[in-house]
N, C-alpha and C positions, 0 to 999 in steps of 0.2 A: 649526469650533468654534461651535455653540449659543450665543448669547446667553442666560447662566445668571446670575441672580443669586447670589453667592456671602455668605452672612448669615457675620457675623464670629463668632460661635460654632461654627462648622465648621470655619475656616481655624486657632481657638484648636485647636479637639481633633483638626487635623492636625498642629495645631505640635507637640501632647505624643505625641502616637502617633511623628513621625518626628524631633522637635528641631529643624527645619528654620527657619528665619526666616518671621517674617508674611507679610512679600511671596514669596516662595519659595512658602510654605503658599499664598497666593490664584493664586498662578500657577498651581500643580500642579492645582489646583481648578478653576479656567478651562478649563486645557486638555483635564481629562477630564470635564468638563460634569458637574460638582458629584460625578462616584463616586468614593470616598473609595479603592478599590484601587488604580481608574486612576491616583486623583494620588500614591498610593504608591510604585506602577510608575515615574510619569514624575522623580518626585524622586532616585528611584535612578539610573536611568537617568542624571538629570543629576549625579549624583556628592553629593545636595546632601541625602538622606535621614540621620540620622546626624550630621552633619557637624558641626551647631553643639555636639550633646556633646561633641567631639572637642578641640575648643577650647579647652578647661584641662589637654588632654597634653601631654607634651612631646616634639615631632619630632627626636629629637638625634643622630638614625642616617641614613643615607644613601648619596650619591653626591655624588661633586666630577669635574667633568670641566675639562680646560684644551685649547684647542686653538687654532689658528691658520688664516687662510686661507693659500692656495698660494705670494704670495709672503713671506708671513711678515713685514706690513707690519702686520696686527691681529691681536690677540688675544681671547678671553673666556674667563671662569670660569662656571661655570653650578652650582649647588649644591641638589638633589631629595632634600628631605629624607622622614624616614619614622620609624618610631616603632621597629622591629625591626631587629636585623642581618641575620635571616632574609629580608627585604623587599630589603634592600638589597643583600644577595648575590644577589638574583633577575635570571636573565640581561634580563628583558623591565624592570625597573626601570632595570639599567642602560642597554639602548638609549635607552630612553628619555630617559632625561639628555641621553647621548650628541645623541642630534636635537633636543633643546632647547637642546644648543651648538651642533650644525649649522645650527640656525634664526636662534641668535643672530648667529653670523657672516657672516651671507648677510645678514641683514637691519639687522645695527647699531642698534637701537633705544637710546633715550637712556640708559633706567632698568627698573629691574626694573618698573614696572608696562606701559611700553609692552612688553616683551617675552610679559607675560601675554596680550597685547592681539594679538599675532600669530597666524596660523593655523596649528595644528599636521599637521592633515592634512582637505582638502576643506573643509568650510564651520565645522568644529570648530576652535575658539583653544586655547592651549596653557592658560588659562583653566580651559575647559572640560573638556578633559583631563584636566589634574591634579584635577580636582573629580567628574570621573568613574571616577577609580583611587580615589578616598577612599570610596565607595562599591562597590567592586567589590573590595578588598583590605582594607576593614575598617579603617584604620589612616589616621591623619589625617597629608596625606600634600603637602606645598606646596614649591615654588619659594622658597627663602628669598633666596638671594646671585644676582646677577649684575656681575663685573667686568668691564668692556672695559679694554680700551688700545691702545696705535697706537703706531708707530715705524720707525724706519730698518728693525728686525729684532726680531722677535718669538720667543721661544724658551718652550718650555714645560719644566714638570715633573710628574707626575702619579704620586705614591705608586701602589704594589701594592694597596694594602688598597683604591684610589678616596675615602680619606677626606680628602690632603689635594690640593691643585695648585695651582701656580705658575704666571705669563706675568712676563715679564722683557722690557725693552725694550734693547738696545743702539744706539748712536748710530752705526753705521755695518752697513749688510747686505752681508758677504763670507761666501763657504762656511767659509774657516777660521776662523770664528769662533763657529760654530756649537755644537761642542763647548762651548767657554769660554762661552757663553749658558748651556747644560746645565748647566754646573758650577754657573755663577752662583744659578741657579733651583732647582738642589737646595740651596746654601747656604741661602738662603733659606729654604726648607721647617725646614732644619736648625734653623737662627739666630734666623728669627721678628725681624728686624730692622725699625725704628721705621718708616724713613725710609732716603731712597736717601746721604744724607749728612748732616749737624748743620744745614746753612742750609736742609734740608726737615722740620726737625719741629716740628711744631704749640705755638706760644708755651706753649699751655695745660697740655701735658707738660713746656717746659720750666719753669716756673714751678712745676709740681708737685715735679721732680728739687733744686729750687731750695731751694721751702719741708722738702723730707722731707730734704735735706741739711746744712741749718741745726737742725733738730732734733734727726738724730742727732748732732751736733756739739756742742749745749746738752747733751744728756742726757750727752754724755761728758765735760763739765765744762768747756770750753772757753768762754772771755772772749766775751762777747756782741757785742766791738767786731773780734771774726777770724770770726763765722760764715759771713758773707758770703762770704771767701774762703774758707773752705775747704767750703762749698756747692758754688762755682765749679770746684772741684780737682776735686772728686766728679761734679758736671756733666759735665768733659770727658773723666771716665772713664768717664762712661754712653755718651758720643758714641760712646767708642770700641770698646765693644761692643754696639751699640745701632743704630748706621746701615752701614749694609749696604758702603759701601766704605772702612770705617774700618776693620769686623769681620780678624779673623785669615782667611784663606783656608784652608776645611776640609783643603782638600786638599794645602797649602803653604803649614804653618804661619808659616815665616820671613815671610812675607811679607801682606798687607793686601791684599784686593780689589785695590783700584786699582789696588796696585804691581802685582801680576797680570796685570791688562787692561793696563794700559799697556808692563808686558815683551813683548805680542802687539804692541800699538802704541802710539805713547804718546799717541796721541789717544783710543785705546778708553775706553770708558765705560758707566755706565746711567743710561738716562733717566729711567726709572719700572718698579714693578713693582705686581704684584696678589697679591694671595695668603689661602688659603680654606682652612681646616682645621675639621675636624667634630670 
């Protein structure tokens, strides 16, 4: 690359010709020694042409992947969003996800930005990638979720459609329990539970179940000096459809999560789970 001075009225009429960001626009510019095709060329190439117009859509289609390593000790969620369902019934969209969970699991990274930060193939980050499909498919096109988890036994769930998926952690790894993880993980999907039981949910929801309980309670005419309690009646009946081993068990009704796991054993349990739905 030429030592080209690049004058900021060039890098403006690259930014509207391609939408691309100022620094983007002078990079593109640098690297094709000030020709305005070339830096066209390389901004496409880099996924990065387009892009900032893209930025007031809304990506709400996609791919949800859940998987596990071999002995089923972690998990992640990985979620490649897209703006069409045509995109996202695309066999090469979904590998893709797919190896962006594969990558996740191998490599464990803390947070969705370190996993951007990973390489997806050769000297290309998964970054790069996904900012290079945004540009080659039209369609503004990003990494939004990633969940990890850990445990004794990791069990997945992963809908038909790839819109929703589950990881489920159990407190003890035996094969016959393997099934009742599955069960557990599709409840889940089903259920859309808080929390894994009432001592895991966030004060801030209960305080919210607390105050919307006390109001419906004024508006139904009831004495200001019993809302409190009957707030709390209402509380414990959010508990019990609300956290995941309180819930009914879909599959046997008579009975509660828990009671469930613990008729397998009466130590069985969950520790934690993740769950991603488009």
């Amino acid at each position: 690359m030429a030592d080209v001075k690049i004058a900021v009225a060039d890098i403006q009429k690259l930014r509207e010709i391609t939408g691309a960001g100022m620094m983007d626009c002078k990079k593109a510019l640098e690297e094709s020694n000030g020709d305005f095709e070339g830096a066209q060329d390389w901004l496409r190439k880099k996924g990065i042409a387009k892009a900032a117009k893209r930025e007031d859509r809304e990506a709400t289609e996609g791919v949800v992947v859940a998987i596990t390593n071999a002995n089923q000790t972690r998990g992640v969620i990985v979620a490649l969003n897209c703006e069409t369902d045509f995109v996202a019934r695309n066999d090469n969209f979904i590998a893709m996800t797919q190896k962006i969970a594969n990558i996740a699991i191998e490599n464990v990274p803390a947070n969705l930005e370190e996993l951007y930060k990973l390489p997806f193939e050769g000297s290309v980050s998964i970054s790069e990638k996904v900012g290079e499909q945004n540009g080659i498919i039209g369609e503004k096109i990003e990494l939004s979720r990633y969940e990890p988890l850990t445990g004794a036994q990791i069990l997945t769930y992963n809908h038909s459609n790839n819109k929703r998926s589950v990881i489920v952690a159990l407190n003890k790894n035996e094969n016959t329990f393997e099934q009742a993880g599955r069960d557990i993980a599709m409840q889940i999907a089903a259920m859309n539970p808080v929390s894994v039981s009432k001592d895991d949910v966030d004060q801030k929801i209960i305080d919210k179940e607390i105050e919307i309980g006390k109001e419906l309670a004024r508006n139904e005419g009831k004495a200001e000096e019993m809302l409190e309690k009957i707030a709390l009646g209402r509380l414990n009946k959010f508990f019990q459809v609300s956290t995941l081993l309180s819930q009914k068990f879909v599959k046997i009704n008579d009975q509660t999560v828990d009671q469930y796991l613990r008729s397998l054993d009466k130590e069985l349990t969950v520790t934690g789970f993740r769950h991603i739905s488009l």
